[in-house]
NUFILUM-700566 format. One line per field, with one value per residue (C-alpha): residue number from 1; residue in one letter; x, y, z. Coordinates in pm, 1 decimal. Layout:
BEGIN
nr: NUM	...
rest: A	...
east: X	...
north: Y	...
up: Z	...
END
This chain:
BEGIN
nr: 1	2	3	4	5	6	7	8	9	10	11	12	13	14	15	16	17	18	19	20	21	22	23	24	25	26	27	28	29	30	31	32	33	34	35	36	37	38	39	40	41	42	43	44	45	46	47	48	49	50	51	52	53	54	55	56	57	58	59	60	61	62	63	64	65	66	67	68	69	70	71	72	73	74	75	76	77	78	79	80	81	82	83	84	85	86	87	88	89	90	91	92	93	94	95	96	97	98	99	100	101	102	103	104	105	106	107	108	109	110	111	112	113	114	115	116	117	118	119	120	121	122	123	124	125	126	127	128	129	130	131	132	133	134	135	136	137	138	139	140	141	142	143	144	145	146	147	148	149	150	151	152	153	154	155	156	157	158	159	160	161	162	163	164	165	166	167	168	169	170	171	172	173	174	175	176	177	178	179	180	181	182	183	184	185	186	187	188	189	190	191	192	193	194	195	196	197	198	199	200	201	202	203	204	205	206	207	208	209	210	211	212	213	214	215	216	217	218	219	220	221	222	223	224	225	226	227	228	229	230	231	232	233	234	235	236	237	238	239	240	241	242	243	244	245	246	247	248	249	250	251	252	253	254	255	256	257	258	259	260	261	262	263	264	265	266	267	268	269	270	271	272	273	274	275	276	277	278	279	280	281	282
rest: X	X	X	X	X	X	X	X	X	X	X	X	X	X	X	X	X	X	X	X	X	X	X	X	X	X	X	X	X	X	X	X	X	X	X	X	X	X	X	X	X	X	X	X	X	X	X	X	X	X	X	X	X	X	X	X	X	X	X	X	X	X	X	X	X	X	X	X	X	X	X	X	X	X	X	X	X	X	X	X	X	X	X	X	X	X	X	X	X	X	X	X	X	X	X	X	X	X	X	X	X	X	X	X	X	X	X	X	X	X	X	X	X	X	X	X	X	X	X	X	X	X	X	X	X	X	X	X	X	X	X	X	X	X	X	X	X	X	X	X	X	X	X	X	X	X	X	X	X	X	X	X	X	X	X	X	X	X	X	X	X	X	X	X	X	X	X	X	X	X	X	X	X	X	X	X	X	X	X	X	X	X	X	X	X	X	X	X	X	X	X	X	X	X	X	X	X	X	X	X	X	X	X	X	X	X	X	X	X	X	X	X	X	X	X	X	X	X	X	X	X	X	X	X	X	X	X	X	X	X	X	X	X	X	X	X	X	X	X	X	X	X	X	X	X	X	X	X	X	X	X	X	X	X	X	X	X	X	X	X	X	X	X	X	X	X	X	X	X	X	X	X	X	X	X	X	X	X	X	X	X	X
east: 1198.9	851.4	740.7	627.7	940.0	1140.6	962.7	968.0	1356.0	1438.5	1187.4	1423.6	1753.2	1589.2	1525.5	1887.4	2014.3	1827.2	1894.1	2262.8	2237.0	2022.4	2238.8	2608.3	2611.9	2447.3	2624.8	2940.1	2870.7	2584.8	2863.9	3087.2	2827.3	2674.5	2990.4	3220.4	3331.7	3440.6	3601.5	3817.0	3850.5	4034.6	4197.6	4397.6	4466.6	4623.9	4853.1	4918.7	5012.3	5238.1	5416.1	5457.6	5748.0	5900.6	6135.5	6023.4	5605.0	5435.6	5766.5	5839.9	5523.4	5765.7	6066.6	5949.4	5829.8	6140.7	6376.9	6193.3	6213.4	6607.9	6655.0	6431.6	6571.9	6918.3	6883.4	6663.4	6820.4	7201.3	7215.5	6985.4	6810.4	6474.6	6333.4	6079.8	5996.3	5997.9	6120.0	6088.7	5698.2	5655.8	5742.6	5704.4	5315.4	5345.9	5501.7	5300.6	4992.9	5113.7	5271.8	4918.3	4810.4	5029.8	5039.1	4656.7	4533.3	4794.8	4628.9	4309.5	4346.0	4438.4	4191.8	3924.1	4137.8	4373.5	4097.2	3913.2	3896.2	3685.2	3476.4	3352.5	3181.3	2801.0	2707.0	3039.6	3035.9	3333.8	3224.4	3434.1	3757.5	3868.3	3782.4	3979.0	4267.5	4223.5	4203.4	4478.3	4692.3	4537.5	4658.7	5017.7	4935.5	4796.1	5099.1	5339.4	5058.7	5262.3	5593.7	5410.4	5270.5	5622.2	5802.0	5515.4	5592.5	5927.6	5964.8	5676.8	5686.6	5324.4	4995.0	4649.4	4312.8	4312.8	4416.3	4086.2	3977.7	4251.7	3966.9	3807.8	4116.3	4159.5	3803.9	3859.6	4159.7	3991.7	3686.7	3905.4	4096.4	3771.0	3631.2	3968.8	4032.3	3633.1	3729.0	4026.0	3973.0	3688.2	3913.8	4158.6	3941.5	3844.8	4200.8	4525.9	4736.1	4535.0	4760.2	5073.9	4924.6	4814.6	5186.0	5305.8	5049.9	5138.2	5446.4	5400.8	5088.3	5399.1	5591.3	5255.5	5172.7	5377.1	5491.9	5833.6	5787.0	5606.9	5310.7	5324.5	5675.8	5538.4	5541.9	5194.1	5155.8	5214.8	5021.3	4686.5	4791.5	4783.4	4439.6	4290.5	4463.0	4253.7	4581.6	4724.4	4418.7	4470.8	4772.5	4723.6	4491.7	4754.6	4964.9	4768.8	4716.8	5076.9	5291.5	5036.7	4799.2	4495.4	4180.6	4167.4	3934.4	3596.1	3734.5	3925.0	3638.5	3358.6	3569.6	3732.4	3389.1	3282.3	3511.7	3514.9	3178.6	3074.7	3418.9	3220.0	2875.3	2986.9	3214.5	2971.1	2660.7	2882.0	2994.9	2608.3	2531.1	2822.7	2849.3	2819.4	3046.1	3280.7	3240.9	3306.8	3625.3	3815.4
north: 7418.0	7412.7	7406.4	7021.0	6897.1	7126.9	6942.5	6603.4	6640.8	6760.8	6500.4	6220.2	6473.0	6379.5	6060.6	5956.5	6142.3	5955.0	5613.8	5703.3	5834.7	5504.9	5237.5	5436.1	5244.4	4898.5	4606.2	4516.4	4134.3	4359.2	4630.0	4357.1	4176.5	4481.6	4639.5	4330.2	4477.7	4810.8	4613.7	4406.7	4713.4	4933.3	4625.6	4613.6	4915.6	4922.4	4629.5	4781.0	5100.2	4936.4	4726.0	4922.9	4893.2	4686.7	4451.1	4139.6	4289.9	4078.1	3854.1	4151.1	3997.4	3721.5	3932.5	4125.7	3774.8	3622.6	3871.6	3904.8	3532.8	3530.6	3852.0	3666.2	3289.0	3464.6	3610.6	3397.2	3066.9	3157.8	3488.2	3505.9	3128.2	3081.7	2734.7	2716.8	2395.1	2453.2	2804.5	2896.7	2762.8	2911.5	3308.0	3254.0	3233.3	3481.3	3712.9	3637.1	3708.0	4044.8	4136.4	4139.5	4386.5	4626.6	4674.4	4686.7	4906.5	5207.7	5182.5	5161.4	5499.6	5663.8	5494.1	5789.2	6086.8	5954.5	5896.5	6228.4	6274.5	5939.8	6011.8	6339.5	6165.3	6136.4	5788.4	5644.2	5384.1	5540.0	5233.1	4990.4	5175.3	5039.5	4677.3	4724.3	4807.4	4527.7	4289.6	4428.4	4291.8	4011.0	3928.7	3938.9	3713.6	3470.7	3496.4	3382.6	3089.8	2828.5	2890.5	2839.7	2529.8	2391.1	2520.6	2339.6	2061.7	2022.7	2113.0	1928.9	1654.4	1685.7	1850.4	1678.9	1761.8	2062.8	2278.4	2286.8	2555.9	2785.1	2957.5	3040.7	3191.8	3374.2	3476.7	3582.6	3799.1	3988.7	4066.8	4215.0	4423.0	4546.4	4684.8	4813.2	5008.4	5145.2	5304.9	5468.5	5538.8	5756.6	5904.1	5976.5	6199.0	6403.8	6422.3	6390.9	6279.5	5957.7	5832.9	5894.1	5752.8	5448.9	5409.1	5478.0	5214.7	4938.4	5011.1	4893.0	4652.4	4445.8	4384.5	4318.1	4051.4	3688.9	3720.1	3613.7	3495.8	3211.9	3351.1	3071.9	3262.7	3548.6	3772.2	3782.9	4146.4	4036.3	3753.2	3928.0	4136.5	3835.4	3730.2	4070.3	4104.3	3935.9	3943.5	3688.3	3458.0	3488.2	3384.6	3106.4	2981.1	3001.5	2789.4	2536.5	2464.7	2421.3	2359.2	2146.3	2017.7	2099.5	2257.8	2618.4	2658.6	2792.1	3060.3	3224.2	3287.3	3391.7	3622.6	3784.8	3868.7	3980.9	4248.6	4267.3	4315.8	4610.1	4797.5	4717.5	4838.2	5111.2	5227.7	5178.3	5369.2	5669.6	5655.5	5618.9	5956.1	6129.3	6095.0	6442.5	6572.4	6308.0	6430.5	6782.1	6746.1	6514.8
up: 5258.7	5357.2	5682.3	5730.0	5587.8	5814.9	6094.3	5936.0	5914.4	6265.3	6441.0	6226.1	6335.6	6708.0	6682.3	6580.7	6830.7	7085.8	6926.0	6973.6	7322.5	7412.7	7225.6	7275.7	7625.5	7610.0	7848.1	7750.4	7580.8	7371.2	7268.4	7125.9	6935.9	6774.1	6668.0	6618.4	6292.0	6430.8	6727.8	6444.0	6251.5	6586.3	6647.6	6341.9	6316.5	6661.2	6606.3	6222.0	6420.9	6662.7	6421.7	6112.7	5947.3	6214.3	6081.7	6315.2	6367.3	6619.4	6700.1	6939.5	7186.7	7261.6	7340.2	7648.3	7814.7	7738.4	7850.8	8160.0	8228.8	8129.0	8423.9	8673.8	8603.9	8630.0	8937.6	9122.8	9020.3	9061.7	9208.5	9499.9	9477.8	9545.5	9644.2	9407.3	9204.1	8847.9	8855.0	8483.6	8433.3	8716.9	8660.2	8298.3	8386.3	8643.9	8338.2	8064.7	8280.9	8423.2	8108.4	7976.4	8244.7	8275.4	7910.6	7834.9	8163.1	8051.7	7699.5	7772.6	7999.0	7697.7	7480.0	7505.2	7526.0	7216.1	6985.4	7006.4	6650.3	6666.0	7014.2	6774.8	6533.1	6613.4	6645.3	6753.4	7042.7	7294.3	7494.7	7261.6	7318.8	7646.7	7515.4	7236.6	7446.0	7614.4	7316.0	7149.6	7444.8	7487.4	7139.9	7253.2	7562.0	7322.7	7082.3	7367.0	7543.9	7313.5	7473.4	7790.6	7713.7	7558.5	7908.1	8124.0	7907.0	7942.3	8291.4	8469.7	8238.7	8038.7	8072.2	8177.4	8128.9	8373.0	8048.1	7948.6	8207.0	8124.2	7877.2	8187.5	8398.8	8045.2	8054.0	8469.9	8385.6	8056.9	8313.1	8599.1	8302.9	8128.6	8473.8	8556.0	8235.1	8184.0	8528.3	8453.1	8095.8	8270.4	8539.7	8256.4	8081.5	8398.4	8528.4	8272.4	8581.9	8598.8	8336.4	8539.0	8867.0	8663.2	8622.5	8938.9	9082.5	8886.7	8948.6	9323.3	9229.2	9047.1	9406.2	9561.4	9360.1	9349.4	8965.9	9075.1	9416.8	9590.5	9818.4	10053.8	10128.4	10198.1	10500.1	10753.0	10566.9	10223.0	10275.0	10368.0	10087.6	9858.2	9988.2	9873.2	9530.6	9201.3	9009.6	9280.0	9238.0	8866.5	8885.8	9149.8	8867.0	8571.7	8795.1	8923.3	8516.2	8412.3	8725.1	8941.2	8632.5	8856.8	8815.9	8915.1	9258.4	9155.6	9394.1	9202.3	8902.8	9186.9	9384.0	9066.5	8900.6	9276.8	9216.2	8834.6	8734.9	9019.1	8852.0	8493.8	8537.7	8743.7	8416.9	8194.8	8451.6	8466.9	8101.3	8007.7	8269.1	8108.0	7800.5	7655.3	7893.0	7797.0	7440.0	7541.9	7737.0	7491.9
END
């Protein structure tokens, strides 16, 4: 090959590789938009993954919600009562909203390290991996919304116009996962026992938060507790929807993106700084 062409070739082999580097870690709303179709494309194949071959496929989102609200109704209704006014909205939420947690954080540590054959290919963005996690769950969360609504209904006796800013608790809870799971999708990569920990911690995150119990019950410890925990505001805002047909505080979505989006940028700064090194160790 002559010489100019040589050079010609490796100044385009450059620039690409630059392009990449620069646009591999753009904010997260840019990400999406730019590579909706790969974002659909991971997100199928996740769910295909999951449910292939399964005689029921996505009717199986409903059955871990409802068994958990069978156990809980069962014991806290006739076993060990809890004076709690409609009981069954009220943990079904509390479920549904957890349940979409503690399902979508343990992918999305594993979302990097389990795709290496993809996070190898030049050009790919690793950045969408922890927000497909997340989606993919969220898909399950939104599968099982209509029993909630048909529960509020029945118990509480309707719904009101407060429904209409359950987008935006949606919206709160997606942002606290997305910073959550950049972080330890990162961590995970660095150190394999993040995934373990991850476990262990939401293991005790679960009696921390009120899923099944009222927080105005609380303890003085719990309580404080409560006040510092963005799945408990979450929550508080799920409820206020469907049990007291309220509109959420503005509270809940200032003080949950206070803490969300510092988790975010700070996953996607250290993703952008180390890249190749998160390349290399997958």
């Amino acid at each position: 090959m002559p010489e100019h062409r040589k050079d010609h070739a490796l100044d385009r082999a450059k620039r690409r590789d630059q392009d990449w580097r620069r646009d591999q870690w753009r904010p997260l709303i840019h990400i999406c938009l730019q590579w909706n179709d790969l974002l659909l494309a991971l997100l199928a194949r996740d769910l295909k993954m999951r449910y292939q071959r399964s005689a029921i496929g996505l009717g199986w989102s409903l059955m871990r919600p409802l068994s958990q609200l069978l156990v809980f109704s069962l014991i806290f209704r006739h076993v060990l009562p809890l004076d709690i006014p409609h009981y069954t909205t009220f943990v079904f939420s509390g479920v549904l909203a957890w349940g979409w947690l503690s399902t979508a954080v343990p992918a999305a540590t594993t979302s990097i390290t389990g795709s290496s054959e993809l996070v190898r290919r030049p050009g790919f963005p690793i950045g969408v991996l922890p927000v497909v996690a997340v989606i993919t769950q969220a898909v399950h969360f939104l599968l099982a919304l209509p029993l909630l609504f048909i529960i509020s209904y029945i118990e509480t006796g309707g719904l009101t116009s407060s429904v209409a800013a359950l987008p935006l608790v949606f919206l709160a809870q997606a942002l606290f996962m997305m910073g959550l799971s950049y972080l330890v999708a990162i961590a995970h990569v660095h150190f394999r026992d993040t995934q373990h920990l991850v476990g262990v911690v939401l293991m005790l995150a679960f009696y921390l938060t009120p899923v099944f119990y009222s927080p105005l019950k609380a303890s003085e410890p719990m309580a404080l507790i409560h006040t510092w925990n963005p799945m408990a505001w979450i929550l508080e805002g799920y409820r206020a929807i469907f049990i007291e047909h309220a509109w959420p505080s503005a509270a809940i979505y200032w003080k949950t993106a206070l803490v969300s989006l510092p988790m975010l940028f700070a996953g996607i700064w250290l993703v952008e700084r180390g890249s190749a090194r998160l390349v290399d160790e997958v």
